[in-house]
Backbone as a printed PyTorch tensor [residue, N CA C, xyz], in Angstrom:
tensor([[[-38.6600,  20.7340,  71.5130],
         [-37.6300,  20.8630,  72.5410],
         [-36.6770,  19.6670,  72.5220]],

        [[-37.2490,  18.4380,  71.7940],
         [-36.2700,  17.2230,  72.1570],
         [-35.1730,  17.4160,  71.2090]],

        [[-35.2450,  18.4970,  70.3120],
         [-34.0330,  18.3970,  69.1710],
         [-33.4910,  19.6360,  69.2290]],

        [[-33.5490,  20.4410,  70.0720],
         [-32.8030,  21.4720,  70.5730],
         [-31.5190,  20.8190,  70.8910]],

        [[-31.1630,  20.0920,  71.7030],
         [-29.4080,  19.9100,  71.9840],
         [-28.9630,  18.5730,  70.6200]],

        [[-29.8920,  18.6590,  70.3530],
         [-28.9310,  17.8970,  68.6110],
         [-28.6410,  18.8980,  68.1440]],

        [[-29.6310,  20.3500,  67.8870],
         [-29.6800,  21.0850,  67.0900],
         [-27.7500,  21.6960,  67.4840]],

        [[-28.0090,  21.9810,  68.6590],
         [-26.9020,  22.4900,  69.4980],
         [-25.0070,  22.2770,  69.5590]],

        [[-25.9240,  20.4440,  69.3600],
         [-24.6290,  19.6900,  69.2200],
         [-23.9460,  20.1180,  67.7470]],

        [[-24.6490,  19.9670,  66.7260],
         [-24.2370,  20.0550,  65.5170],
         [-23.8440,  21.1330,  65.0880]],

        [[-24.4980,  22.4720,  65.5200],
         [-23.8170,  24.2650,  65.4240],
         [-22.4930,  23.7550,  66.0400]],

        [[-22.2170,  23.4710,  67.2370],
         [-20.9380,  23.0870,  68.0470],
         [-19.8090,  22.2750,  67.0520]],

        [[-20.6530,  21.3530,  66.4590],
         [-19.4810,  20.8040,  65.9550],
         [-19.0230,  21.6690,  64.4420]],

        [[-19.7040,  22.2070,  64.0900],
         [-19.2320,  23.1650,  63.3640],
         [-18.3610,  24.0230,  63.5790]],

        [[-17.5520,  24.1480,  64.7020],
         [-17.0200,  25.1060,  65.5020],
         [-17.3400,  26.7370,  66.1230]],

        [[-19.2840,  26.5390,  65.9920],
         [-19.8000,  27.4610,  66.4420],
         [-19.5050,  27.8090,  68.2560]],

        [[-18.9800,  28.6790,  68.7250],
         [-18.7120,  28.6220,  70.2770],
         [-20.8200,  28.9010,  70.7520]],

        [[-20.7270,  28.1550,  71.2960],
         [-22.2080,  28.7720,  72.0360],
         [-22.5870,  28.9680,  73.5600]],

        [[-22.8290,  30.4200,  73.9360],
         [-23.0910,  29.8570,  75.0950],
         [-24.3600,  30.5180,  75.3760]],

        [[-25.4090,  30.4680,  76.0810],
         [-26.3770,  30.4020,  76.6370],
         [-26.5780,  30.8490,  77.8120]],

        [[-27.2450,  32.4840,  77.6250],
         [-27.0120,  33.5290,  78.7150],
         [-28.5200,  33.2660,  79.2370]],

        [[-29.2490,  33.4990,  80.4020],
         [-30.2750,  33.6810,  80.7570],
         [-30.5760,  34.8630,  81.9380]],

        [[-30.7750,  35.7410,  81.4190],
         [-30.9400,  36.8530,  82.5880],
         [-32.0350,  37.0040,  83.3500]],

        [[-31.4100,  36.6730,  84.6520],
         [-32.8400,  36.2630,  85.5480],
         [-32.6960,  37.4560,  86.3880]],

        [[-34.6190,  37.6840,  87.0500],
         [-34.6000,  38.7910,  87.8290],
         [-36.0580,  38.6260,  88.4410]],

        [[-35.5550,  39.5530,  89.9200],
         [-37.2100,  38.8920,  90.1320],
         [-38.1130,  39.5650,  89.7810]],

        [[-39.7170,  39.1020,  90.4960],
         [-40.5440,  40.0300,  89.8280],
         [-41.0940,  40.9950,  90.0700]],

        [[-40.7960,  40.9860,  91.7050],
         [-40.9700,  42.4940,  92.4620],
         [-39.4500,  43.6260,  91.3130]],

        [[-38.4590,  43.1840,  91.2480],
         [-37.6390,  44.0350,  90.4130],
         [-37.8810,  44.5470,  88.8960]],

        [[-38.2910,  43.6860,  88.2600],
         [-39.1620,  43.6930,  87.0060],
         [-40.1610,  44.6510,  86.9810]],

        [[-41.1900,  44.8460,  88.0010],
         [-41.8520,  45.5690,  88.5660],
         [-41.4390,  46.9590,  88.6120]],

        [[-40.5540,  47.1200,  89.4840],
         [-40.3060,  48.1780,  89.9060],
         [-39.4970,  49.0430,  88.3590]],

        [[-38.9980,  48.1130,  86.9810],
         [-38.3000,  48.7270,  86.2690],
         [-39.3030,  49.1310,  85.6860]],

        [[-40.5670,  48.4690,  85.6910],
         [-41.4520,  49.1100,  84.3950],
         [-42.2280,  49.8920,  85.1700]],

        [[-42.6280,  50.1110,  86.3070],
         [-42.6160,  51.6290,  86.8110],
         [-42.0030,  52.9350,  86.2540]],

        [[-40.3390,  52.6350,  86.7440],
         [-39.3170,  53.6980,  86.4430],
         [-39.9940,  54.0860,  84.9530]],

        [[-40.1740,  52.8500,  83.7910],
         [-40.1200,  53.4260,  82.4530],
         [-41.4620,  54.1290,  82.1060]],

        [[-42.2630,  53.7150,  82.9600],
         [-43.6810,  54.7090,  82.8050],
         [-43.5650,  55.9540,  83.4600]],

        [[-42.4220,  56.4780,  84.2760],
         [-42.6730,  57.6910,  84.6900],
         [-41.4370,  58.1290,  84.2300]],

        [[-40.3490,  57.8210,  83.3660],
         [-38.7450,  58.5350,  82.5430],
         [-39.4190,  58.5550,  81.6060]],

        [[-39.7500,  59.5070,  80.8420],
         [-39.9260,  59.8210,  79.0860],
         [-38.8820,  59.5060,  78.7000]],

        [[-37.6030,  59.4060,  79.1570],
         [-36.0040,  58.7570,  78.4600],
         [-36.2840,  57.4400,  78.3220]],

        [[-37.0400,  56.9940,  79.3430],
         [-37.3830,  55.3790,  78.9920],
         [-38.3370,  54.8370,  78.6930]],

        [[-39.5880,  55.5890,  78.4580],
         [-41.0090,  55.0190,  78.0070],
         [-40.9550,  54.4680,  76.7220]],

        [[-40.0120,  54.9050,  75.9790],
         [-40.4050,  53.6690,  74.6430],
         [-39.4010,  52.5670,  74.7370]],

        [[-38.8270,  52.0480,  75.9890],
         [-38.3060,  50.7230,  76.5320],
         [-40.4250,  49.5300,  76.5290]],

        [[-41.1900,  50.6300,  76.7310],
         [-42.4330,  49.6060,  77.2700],
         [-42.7900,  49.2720,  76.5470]],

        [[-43.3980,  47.5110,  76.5690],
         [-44.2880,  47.3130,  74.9060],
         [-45.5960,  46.9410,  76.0380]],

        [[-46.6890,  46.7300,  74.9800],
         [-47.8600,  45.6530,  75.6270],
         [-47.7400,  44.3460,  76.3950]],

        [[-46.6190,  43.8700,  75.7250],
         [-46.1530,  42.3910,  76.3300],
         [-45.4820,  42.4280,  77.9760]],

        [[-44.9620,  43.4660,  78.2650],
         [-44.8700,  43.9710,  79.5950],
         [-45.2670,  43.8970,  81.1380]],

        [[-46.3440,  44.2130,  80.3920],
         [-47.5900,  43.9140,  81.5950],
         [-48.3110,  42.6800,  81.6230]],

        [[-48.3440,  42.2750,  80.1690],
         [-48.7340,  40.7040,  80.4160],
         [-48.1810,  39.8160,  80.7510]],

        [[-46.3800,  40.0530,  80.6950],
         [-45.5040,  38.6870,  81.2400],
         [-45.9260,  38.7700,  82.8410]],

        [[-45.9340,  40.0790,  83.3820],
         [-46.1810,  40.4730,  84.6500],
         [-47.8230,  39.5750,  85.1450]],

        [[-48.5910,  39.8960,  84.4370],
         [-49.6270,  39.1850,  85.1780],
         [-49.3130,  37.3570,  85.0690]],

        [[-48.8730,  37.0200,  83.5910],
         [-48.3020,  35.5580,  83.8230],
         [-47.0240,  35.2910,  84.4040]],

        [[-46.4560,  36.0350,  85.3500],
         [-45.4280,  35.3380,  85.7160],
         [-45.1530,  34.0620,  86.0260]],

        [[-45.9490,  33.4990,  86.6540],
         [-45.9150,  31.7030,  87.0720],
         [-45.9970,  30.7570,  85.9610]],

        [[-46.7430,  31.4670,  85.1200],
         [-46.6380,  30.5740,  83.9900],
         [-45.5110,  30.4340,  82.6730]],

        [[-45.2920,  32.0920,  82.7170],
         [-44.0710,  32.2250,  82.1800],
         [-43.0930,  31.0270,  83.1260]],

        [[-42.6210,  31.7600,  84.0400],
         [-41.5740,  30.9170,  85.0020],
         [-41.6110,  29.1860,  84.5020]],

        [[-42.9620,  28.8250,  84.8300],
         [-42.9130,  27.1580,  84.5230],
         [-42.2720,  26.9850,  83.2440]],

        [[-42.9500,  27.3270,  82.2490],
         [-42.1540,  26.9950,  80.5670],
         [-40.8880,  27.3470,  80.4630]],

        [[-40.3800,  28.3260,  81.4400],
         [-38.3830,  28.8750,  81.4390],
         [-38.0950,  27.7610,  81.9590]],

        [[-38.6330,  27.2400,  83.1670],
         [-37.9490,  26.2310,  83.7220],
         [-38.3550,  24.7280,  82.8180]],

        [[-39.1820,  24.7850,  82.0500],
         [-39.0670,  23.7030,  81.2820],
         [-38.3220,  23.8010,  80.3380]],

        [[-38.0130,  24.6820,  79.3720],
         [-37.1810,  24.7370,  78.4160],
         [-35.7040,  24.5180,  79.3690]],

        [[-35.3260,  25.0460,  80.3830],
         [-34.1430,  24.9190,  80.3970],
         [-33.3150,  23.4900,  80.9430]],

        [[-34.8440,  22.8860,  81.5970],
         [-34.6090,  21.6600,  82.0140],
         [-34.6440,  20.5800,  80.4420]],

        [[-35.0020,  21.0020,  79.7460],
         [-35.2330,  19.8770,  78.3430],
         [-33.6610,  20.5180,  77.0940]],

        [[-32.9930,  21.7600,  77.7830],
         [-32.4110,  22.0590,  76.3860],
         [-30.9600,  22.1390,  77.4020]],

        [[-30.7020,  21.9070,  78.5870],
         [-29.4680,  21.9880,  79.6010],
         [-28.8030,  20.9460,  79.3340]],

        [[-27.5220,  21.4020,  78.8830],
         [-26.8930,  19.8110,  78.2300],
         [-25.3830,  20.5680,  78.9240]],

        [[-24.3350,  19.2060,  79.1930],
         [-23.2520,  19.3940,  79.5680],
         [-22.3920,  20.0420,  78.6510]],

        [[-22.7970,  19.9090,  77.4090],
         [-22.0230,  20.5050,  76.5180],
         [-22.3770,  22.1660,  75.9780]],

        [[-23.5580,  22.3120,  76.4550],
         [-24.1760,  23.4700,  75.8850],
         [-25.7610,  23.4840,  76.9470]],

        [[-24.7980,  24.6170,  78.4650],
         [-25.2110,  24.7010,  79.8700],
         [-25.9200,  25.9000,  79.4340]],

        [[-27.0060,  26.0010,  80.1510],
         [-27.7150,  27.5290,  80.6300],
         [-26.8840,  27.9500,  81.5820]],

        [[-26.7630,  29.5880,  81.3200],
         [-26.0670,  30.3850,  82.0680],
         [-26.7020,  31.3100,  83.0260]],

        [[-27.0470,  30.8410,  83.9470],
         [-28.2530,  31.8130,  84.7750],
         [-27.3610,  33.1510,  85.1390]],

        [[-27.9840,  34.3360,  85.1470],
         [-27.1340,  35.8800,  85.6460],
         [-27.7620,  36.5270,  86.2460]],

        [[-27.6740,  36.6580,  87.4280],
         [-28.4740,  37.4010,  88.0580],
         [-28.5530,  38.9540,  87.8890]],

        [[-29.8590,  39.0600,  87.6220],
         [-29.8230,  40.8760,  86.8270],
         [-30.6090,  41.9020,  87.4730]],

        [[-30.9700,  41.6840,  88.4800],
         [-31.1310,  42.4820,  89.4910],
         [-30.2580,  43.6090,  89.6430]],

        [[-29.0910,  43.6880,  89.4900],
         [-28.1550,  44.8790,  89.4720],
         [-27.7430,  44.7460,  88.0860]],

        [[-28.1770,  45.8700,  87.2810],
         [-27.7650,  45.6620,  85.8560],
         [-26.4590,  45.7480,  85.3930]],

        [[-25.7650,  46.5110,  86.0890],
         [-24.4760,  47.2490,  85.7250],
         [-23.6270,  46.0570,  86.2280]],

        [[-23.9930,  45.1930,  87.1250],
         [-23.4020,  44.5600,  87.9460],
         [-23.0970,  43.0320,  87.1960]],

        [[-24.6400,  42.6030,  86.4030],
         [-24.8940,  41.5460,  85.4520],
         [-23.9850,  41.4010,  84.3630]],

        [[-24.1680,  43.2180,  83.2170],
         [-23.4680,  42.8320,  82.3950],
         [-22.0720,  42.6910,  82.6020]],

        [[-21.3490,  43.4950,  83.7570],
         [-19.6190,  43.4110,  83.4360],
         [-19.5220,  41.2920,  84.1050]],

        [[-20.1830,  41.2310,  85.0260],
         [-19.9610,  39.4730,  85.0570],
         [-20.4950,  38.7370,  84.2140]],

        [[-21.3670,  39.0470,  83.1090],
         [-21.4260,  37.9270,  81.7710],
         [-20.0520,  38.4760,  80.7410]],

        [[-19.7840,  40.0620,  80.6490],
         [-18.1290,  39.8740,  80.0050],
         [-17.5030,  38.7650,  80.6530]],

        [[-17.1470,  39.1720,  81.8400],
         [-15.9730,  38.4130,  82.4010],
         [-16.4340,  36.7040,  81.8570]],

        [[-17.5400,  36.1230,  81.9040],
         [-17.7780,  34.9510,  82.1470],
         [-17.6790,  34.4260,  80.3660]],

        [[-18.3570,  35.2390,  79.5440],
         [-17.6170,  35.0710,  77.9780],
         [-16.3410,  34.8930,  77.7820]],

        [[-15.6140,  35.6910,  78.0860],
         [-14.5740,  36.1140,  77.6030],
         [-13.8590,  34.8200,  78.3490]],

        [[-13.8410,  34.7350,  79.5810],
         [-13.0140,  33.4740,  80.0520],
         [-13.5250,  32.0040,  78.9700]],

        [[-14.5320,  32.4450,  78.4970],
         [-15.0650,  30.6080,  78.0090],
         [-14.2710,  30.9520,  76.4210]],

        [[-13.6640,  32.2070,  75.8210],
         [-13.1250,  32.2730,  74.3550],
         [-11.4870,  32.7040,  74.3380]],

        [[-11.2530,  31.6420,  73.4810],
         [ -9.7490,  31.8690,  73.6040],
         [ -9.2320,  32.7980,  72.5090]],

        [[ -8.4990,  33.8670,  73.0640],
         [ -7.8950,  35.1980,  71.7690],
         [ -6.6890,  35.2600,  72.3190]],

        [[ -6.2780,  35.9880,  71.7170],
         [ -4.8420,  36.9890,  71.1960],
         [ -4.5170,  37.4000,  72.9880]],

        [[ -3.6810,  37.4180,  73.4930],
         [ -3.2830,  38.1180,  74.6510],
         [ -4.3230,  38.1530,  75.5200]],

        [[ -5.1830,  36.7360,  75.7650],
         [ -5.7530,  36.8060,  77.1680],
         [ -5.0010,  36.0930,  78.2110]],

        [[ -3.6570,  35.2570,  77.5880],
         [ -2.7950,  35.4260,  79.1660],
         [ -1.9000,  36.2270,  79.6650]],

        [[ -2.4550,  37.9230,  79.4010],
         [ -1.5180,  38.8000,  79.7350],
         [ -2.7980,  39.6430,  80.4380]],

        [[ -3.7850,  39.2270,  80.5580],
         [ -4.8780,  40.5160,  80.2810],
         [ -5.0680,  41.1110,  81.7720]],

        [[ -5.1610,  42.1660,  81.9380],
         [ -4.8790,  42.6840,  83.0760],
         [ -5.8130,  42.8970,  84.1920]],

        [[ -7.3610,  42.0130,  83.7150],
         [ -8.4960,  42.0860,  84.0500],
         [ -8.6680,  41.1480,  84.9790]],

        [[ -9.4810,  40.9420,  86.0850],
         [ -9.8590,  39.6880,  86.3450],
         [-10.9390,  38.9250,  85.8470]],

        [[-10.6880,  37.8490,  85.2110],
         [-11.5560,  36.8690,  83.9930],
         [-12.6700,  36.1100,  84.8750]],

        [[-12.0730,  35.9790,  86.3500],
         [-13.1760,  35.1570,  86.9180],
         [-14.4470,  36.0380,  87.2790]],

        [[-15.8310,  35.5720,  86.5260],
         [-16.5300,  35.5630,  87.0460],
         [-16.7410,  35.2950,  88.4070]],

        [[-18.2510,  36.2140,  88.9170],
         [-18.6470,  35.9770,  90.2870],
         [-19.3390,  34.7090,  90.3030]],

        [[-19.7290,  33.6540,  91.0600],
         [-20.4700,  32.6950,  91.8200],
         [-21.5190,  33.0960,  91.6280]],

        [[-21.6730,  34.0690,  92.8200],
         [-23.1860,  34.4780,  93.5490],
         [-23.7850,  35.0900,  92.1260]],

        [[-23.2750,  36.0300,  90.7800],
         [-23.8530,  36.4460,  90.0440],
         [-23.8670,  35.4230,  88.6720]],

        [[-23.5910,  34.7630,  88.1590],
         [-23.4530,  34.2470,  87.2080],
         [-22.8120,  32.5200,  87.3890]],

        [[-23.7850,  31.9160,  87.3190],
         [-23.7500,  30.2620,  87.5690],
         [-24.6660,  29.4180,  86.6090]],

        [[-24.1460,  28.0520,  86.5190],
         [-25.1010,  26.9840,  85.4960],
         [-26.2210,  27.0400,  86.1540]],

        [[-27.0390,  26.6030,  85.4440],
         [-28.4330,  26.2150,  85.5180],
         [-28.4420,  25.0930,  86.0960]],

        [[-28.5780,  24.7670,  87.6680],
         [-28.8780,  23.7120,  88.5800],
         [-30.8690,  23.3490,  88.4240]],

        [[-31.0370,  22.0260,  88.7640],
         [-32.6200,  22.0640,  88.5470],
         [-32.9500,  22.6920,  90.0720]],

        [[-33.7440,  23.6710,  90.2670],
         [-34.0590,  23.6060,  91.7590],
         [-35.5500,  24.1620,  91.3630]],

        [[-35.4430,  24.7910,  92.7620],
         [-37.2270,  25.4240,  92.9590],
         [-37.2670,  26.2720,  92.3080]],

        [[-38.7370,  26.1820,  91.6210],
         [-39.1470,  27.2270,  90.7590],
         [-39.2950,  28.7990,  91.3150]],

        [[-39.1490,  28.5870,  93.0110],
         [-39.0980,  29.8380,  93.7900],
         [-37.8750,  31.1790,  93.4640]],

        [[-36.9720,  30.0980,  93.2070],
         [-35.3260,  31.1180,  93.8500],
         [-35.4930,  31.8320,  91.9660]],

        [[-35.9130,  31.8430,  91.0500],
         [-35.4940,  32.4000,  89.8090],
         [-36.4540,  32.9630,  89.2000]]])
């Protein structure tokens, strides 16, 4: 983990753009999706084995997310927390939140609004291991 943001730095200076999405959700919601996919035959082969086991380790999972992101969170190359609780809702605010961080062809004409939401898509602050 200590050579993750060298690693980071140096893709960067290559003129690699990087950014660092993390889709967070809770675990009563998590829950409730791998329900849905055990009872949609449209979605049962979404389930693996690993499924149910992140579910019983959640806390422990959680601790090592929050350690990696506390050891690899660099000013130059931020974790992007997204809240994904509303899926439909997640992905169009990580577009918006890409697309504002890459510069192209006619994005100061673009007819979209570029700003990301706050409440859905924000850096990785250190806090309680509760809220994520």
């Amino acid at each position: 983990m200590k050579e993750v943001p060298e690693i980071e730095h140096a893709i960067m200076d290559d003129g690699i753009i990087l950014i660092k999405l993390w889709y967070s959700i809770t675990k009563e919601n998590q829950q409730k999706r791998f329900k849905e996919r055990m009872s949609n035959p449209l979605k049962h082969w979404k389930l693996s084995p690993v499924d149910q086991k992140a579910q019983e380790m959640w806390d422990k999972v959680t601790y090592y997310k929050e350690e990696m992101f506390s050891r690899s969170h660099t000013s130059y190359a931020p974790w992007i927390i997204v809240d994904s609780n509303d899926k439909k809702r997640a992905r169009l605010e990580s577009i918006r939140y890409v697309l504002s961080r890459i510069d192209y062809a006619g994005k100061e004409n673009a007819k979209i609004n570029l700003h990301h939401d706050p409440e859905v898509v924000e850096r990785y602050h250190r806090r309680s291991h509760d809220e994520h």
